[in-house]
ROPALO-675968 format. One record per residue: residue number from 0; z, x, y of N, C-alpha, C in turn. Coordinates in pm, 1 decimal, padded with zeros to 6 digits, always signed. Layout:
// residues N
   n     n.zz     n.xx     n.yy    ca.zz    ca.xx    ca.yy     c.zz     c.xx     c.yy
 NUM        Z        X        Y        Z        X        Y        Z        X        Y
...
This chain:
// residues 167
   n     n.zz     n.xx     n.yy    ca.zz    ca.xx    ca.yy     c.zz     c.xx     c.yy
   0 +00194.2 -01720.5 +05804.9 +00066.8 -01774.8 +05763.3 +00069.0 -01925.8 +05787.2
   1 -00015.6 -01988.4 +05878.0 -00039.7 -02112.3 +05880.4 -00110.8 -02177.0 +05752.1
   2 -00054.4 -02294.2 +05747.1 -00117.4 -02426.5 +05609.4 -00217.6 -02480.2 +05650.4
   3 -00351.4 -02481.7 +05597.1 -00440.6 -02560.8 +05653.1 -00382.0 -02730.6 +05603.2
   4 -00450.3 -02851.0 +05637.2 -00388.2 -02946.5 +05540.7 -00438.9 -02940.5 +05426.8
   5 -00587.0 -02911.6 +05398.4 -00685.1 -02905.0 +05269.9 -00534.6 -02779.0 +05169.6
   6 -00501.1 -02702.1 +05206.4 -00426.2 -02589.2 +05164.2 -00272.1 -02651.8 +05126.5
   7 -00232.1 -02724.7 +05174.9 -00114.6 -02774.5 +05150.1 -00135.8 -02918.5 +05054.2
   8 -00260.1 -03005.8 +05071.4 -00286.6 -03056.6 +04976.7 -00283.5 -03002.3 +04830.0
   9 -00349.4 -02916.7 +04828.9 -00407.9 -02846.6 +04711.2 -00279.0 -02793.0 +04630.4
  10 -00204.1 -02690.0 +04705.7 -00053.4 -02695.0 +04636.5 +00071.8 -02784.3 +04626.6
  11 +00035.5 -02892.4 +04649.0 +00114.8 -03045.6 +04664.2 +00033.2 -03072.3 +04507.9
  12 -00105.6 -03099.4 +04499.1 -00138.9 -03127.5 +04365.7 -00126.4 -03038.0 +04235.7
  13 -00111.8 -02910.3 +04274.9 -00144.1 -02819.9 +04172.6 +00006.7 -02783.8 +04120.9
  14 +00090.5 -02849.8 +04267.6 +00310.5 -02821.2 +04179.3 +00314.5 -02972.1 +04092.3
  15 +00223.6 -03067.7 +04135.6 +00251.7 -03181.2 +04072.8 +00235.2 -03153.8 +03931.5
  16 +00060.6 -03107.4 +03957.8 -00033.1 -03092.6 +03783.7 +00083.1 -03012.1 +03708.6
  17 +00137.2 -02895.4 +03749.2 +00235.4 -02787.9 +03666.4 +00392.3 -02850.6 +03623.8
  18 +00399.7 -02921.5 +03713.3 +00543.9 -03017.1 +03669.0 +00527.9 -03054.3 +03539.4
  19 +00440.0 -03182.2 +03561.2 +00373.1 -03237.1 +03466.8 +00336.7 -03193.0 +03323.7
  20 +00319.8 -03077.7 +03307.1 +00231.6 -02984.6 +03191.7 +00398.5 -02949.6 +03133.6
  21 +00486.9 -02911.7 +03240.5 +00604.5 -02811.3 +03188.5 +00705.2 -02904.0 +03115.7
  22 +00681.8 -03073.2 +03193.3 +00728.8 -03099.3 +03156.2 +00747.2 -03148.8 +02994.2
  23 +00600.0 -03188.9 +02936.0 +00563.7 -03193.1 +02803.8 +00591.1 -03083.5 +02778.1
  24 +00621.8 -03004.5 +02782.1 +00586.9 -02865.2 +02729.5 +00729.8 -02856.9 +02694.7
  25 +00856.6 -02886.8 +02803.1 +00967.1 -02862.7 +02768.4 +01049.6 -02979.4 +02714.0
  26 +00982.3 -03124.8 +02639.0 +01014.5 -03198.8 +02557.9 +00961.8 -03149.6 +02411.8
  27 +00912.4 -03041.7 +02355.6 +00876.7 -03032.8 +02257.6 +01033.9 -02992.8 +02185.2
  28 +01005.7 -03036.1 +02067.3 +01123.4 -03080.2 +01945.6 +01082.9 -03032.1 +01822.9
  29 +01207.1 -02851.9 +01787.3 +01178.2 -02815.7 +01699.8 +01276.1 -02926.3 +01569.8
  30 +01189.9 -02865.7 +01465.2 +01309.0 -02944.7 +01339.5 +01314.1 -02799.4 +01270.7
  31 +01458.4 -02780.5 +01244.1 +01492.8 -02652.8 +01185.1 +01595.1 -02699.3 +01028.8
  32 +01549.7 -02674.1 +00932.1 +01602.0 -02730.8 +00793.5 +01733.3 -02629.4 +00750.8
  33 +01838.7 -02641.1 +00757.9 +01945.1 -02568.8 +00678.3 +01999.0 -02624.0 +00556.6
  34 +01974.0 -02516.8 +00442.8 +02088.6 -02554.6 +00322.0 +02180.8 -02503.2 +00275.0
  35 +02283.7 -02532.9 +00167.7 +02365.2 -02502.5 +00157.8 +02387.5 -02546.4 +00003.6
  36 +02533.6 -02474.5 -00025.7 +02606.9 -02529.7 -00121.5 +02740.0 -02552.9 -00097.5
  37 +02862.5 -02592.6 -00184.8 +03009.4 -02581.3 -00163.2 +03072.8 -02653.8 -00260.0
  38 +03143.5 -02562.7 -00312.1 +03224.2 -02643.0 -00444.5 +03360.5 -02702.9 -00401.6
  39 +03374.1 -02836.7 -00471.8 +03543.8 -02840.5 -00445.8 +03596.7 -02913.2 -00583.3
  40 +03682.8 -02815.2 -00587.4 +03763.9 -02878.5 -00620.9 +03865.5 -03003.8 -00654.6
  41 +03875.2 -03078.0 -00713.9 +03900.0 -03211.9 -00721.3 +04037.4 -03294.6 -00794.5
  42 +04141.3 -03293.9 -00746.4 +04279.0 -03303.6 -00823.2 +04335.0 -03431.4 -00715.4
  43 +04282.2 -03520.3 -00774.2 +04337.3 -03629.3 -00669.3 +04226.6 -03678.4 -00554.3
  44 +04259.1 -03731.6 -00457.7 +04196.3 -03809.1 -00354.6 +04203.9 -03708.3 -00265.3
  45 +04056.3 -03648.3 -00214.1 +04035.4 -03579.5 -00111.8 +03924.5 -03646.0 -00032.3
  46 +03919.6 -03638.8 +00091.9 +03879.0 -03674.8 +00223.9 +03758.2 -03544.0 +00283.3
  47 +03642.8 -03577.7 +00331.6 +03564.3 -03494.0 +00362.5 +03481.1 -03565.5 +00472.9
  48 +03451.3 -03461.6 +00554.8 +03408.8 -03495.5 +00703.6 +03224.3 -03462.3 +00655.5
  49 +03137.7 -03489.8 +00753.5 +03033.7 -03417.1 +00704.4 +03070.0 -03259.6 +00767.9
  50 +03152.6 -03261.6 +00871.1 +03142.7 -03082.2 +00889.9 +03253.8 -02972.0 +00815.4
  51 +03294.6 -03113.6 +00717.4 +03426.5 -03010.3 +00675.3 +03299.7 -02924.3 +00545.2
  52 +03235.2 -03019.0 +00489.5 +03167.7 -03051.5 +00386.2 +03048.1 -02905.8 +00413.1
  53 +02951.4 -02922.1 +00516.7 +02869.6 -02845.5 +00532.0 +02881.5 -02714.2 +00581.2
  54 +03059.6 -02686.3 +00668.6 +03028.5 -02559.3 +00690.6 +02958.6 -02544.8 +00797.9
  55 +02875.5 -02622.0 +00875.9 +02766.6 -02569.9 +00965.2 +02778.2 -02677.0 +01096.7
  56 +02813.9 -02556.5 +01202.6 +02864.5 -02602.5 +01363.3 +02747.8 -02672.1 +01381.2
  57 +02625.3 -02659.0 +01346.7 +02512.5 -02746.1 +01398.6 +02482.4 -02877.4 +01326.4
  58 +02596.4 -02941.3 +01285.2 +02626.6 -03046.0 +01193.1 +02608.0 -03152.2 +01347.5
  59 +02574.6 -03128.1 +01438.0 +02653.2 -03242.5 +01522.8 +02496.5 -03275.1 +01581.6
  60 +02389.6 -03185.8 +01572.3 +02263.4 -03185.8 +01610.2 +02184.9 -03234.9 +01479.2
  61 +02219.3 -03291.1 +01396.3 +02092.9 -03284.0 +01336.6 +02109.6 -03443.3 +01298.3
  62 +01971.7 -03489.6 +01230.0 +01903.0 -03621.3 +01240.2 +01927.2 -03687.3 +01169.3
  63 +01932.8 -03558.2 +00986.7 +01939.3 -03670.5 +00860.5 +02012.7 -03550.0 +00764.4
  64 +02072.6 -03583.2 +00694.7 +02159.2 -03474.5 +00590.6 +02103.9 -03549.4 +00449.9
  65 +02054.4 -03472.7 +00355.5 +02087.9 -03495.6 +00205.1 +02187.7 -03433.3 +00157.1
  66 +02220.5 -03518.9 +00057.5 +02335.3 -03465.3 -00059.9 +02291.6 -03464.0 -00200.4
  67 +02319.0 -03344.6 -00239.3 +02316.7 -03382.2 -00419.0 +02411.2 -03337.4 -00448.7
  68 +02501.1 -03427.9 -00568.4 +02655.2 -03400.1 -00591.7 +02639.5 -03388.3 -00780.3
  69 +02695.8 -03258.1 -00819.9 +02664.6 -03235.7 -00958.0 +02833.9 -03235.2 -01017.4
  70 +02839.7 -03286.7 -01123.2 +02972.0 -03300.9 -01117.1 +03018.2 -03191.2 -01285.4
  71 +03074.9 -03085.8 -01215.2 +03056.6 -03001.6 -01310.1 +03179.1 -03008.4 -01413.7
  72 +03259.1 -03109.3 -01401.8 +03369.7 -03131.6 -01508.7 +03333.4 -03246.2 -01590.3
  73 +03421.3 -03243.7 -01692.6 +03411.0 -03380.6 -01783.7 +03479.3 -03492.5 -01737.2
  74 +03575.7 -03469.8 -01676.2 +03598.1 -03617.5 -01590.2 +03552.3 -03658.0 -01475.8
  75 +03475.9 -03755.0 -01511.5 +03413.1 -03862.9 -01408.5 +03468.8 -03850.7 -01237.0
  76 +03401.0 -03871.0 -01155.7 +03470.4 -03841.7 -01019.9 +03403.5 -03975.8 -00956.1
  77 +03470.2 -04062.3 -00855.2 +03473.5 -04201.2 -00771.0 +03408.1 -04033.9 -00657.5
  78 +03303.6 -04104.6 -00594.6 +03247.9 -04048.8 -00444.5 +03229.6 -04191.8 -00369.1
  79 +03248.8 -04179.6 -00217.2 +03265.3 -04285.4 -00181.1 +03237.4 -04279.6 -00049.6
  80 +03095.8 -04329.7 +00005.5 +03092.5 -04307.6 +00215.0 +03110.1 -04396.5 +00236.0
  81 +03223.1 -04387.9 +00352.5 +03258.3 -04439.6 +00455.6 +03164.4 -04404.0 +00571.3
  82 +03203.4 -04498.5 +00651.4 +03143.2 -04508.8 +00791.8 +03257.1 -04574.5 +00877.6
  83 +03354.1 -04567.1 +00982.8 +03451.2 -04634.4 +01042.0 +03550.9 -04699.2 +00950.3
  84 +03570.0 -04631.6 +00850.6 +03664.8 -04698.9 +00745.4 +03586.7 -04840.7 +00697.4
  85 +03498.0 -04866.7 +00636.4 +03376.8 -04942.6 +00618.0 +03296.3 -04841.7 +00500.2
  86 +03319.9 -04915.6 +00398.8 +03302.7 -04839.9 +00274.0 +03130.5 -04892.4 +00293.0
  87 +03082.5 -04741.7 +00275.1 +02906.3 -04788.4 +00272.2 +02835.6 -04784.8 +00147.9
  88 +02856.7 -04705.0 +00090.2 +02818.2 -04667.7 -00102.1 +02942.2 -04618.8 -00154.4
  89 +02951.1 -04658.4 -00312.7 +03008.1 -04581.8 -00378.0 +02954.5 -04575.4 -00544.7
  90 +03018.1 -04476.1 -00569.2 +02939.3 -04462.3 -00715.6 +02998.0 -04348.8 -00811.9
  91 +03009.0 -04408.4 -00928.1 +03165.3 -04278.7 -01009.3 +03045.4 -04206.4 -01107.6
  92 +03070.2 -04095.8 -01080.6 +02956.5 -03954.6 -01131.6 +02989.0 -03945.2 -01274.5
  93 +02928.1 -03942.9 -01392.5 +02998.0 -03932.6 -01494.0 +03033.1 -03765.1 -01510.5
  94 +03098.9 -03656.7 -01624.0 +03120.9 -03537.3 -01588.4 +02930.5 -03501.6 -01633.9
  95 +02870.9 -03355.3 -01540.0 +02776.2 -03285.9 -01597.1 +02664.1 -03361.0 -01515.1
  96 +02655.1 -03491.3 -01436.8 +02564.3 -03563.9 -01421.3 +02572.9 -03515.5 -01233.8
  97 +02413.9 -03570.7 -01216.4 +02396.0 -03517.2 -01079.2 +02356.4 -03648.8 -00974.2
  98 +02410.3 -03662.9 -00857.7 +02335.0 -03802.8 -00778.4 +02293.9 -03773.0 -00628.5
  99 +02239.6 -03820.5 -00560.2 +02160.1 -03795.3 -00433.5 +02211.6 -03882.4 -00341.9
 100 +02256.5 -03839.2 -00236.0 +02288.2 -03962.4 -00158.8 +02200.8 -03909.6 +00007.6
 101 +02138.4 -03999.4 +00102.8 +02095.3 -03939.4 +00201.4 +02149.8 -03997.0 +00343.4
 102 +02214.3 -03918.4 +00453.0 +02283.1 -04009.6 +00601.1 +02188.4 -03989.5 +00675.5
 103 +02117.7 -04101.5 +00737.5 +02023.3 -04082.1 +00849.5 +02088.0 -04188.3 +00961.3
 104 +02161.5 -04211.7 +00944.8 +02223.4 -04244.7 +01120.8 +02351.4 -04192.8 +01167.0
 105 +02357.1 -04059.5 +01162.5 +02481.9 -03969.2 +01161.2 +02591.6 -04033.5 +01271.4
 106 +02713.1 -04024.4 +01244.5 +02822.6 -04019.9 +01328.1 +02930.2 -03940.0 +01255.0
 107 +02921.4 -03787.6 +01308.7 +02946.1 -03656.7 +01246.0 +03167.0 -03705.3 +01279.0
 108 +03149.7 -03750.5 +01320.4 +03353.4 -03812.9 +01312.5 +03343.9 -03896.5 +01270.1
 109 +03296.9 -04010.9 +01232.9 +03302.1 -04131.4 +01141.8 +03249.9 -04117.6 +01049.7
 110 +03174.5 -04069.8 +00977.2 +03141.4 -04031.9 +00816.9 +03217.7 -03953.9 +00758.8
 111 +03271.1 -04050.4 +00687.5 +03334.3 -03937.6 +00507.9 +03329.3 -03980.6 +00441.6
 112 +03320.2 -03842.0 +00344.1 +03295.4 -03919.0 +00193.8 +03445.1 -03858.4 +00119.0
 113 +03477.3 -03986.4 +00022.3 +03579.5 -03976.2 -00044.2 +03545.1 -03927.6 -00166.6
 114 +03649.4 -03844.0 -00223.3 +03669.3 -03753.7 -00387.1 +03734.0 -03808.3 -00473.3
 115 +03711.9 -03891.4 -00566.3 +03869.5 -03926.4 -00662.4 +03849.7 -03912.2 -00779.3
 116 +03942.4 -03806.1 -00854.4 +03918.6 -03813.7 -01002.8 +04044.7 -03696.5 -01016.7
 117 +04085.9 -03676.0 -01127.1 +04188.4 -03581.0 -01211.0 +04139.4 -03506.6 -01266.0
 118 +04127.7 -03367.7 -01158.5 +04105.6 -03192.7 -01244.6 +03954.0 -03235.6 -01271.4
 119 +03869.9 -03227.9 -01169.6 +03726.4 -03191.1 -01197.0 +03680.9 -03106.1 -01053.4
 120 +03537.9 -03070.7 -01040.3 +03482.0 -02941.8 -00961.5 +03373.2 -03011.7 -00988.0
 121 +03310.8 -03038.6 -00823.7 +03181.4 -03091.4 -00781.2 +03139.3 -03003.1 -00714.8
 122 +03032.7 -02948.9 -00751.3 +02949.8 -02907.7 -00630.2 +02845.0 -02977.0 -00583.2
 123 +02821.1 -02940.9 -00372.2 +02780.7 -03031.1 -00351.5 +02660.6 -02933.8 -00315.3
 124 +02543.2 -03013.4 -00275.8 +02390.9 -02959.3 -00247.4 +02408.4 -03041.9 -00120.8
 125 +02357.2 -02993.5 +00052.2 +02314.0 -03014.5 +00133.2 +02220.1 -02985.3 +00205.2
 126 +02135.2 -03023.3 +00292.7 +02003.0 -03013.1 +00315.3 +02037.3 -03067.8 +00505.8
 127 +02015.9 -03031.8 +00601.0 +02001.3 -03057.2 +00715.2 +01935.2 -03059.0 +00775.9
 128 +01846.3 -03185.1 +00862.7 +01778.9 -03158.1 +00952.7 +01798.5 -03159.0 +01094.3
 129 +01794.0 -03086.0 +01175.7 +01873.3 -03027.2 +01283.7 +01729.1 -03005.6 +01388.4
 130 +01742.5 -03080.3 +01535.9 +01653.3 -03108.8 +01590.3 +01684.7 -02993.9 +01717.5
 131 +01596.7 -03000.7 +01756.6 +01670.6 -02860.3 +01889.5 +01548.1 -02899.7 +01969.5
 132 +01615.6 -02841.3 +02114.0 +01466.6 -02819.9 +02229.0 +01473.1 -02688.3 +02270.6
 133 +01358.4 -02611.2 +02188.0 +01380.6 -02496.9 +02297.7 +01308.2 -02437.1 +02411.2
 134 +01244.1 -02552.8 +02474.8 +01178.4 -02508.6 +02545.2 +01271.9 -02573.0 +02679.3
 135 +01379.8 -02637.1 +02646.8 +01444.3 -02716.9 +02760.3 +01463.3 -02713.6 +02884.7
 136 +01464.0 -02537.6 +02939.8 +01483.9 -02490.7 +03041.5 +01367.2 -02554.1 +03152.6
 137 +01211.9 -02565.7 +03063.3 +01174.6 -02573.5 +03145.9 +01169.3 -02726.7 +03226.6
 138 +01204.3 -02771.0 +03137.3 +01170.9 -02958.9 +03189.2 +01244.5 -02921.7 +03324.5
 139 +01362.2 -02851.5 +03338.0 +01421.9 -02789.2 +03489.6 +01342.0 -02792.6 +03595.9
 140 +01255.7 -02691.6 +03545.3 +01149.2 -02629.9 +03604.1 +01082.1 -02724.1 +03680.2
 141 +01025.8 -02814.7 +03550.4 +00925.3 -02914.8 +03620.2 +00981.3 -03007.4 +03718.6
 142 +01152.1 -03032.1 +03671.5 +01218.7 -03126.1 +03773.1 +01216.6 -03026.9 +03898.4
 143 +01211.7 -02908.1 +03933.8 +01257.5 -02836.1 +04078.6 +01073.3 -02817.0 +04144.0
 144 +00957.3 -02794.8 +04079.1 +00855.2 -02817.0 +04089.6 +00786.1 -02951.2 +04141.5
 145 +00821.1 -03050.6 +04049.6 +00816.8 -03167.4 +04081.3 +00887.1 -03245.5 +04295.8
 146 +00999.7 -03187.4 +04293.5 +01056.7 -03203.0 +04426.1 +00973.2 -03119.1 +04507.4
 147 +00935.2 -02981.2 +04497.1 +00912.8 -02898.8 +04577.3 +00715.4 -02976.4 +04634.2
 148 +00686.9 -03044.9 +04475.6 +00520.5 -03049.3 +04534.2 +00532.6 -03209.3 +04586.0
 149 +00643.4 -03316.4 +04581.9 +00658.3 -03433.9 +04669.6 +00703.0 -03356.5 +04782.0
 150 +00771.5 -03300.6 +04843.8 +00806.9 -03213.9 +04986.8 +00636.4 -03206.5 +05032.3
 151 +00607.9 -03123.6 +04992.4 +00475.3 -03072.3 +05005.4 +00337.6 -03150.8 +05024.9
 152 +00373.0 -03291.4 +04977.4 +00267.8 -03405.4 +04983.5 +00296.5 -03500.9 +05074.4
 153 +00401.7 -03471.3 +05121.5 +00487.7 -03581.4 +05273.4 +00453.6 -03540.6 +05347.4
 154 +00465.5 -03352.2 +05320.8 +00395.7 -03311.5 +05465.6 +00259.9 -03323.3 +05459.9
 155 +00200.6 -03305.6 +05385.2 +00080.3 -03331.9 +05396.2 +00027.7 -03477.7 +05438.8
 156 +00114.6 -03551.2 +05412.0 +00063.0 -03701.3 +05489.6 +00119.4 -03703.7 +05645.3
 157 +00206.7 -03621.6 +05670.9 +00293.7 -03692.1 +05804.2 +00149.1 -03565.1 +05885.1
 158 +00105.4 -03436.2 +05845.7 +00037.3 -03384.1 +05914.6 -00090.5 -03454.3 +05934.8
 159 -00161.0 -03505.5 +05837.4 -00289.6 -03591.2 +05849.1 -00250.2 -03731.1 +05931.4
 160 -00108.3 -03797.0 +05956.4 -00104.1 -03923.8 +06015.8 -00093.1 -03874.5 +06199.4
 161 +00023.7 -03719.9 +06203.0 -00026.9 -03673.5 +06338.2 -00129.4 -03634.4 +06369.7
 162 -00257.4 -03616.6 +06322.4 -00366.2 -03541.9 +06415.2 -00411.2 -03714.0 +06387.9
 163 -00469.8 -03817.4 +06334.5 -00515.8 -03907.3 +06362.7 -00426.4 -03983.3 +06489.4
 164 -00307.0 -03937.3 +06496.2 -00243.8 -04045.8 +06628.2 -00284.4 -03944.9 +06730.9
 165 -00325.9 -03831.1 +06728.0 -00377.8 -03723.5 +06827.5 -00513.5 -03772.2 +06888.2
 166 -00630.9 -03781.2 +06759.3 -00708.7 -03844.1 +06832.1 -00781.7 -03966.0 +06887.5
């Protein structure tokens, strides 16, 4: 089947227009909320990662974590975030009492929070927000679309620049 140029124009604009569309289409950004609980135990100075803490492999995707830390013994417990060994908050829980702490500029290997107290049991409350693309495949799309309708618009100029050097 021969291309007219009007015909090869037309699908030069119409892979562009669809690139274009797929590609918004495949930047859309779900937010998916996970919670949780986890008790620990507390006999001395313990060390906690946010993924030791949450339990959840999708700790490394998400945006912002809350904490609520209830401190279910009578002795007082030291909690303490770090960031690069760079103490960022700290604050000693009295026993029975509950506090909120929230990370919104995650660095899921450089954040921990420290435990210190003698024979108490915290449980902790977490909350995750966890960003995903699932439409990602297609932004692909639009990138292999995108090439295929510039191909398609070169020729369409180099065919319209030969018939004018024709006549």
């Amino acid at each position: 089947m021969l291309l007219t140029s009007r015909t090869l124009l037309l699908l030069a604009v119409g892979l562009l227009l669809s690139s274009i569309i797929l590609s918004f289409i495949g930047s859309y950004e779900a937010l998916n909320i996970v919670e949780g609980s986890k008790n620990i135990e507390i006999n001395g100075t313990s060390f906690y990662t946010l993924s030791m803490l949450t339990q959840e492999p999708r700790v490394f995707n998400a945006r912002r974590i809350d904490f609520a830390f209830l401190n279910e013994g009578v002795n007082p417990v030291n909690i303490t975030f770090k960031a690069n060994e760079t103490v960022m908050h700290s604050i000693i829980l009295p026993g029975g009492e509950t506090y909120s702490y929230q990370f919104s500029n995650l660095s899921v290997f450089e954040n921990v929070i420290v435990f210190d107290s003698v024979g108490t049991r915290v449980r902790v409350y977490y909350k995750l927000e966890i960003t995903a693309f699932p439409y990602a495949t297609l932004s692909i799309l639009a990138l292999i679309l995108l090439v295929v309708g510039t191909i398609l618009l070169i020729q369409y100029v180099a065919v319209k620049v030969s018939l004018k050097m024709e006549k």
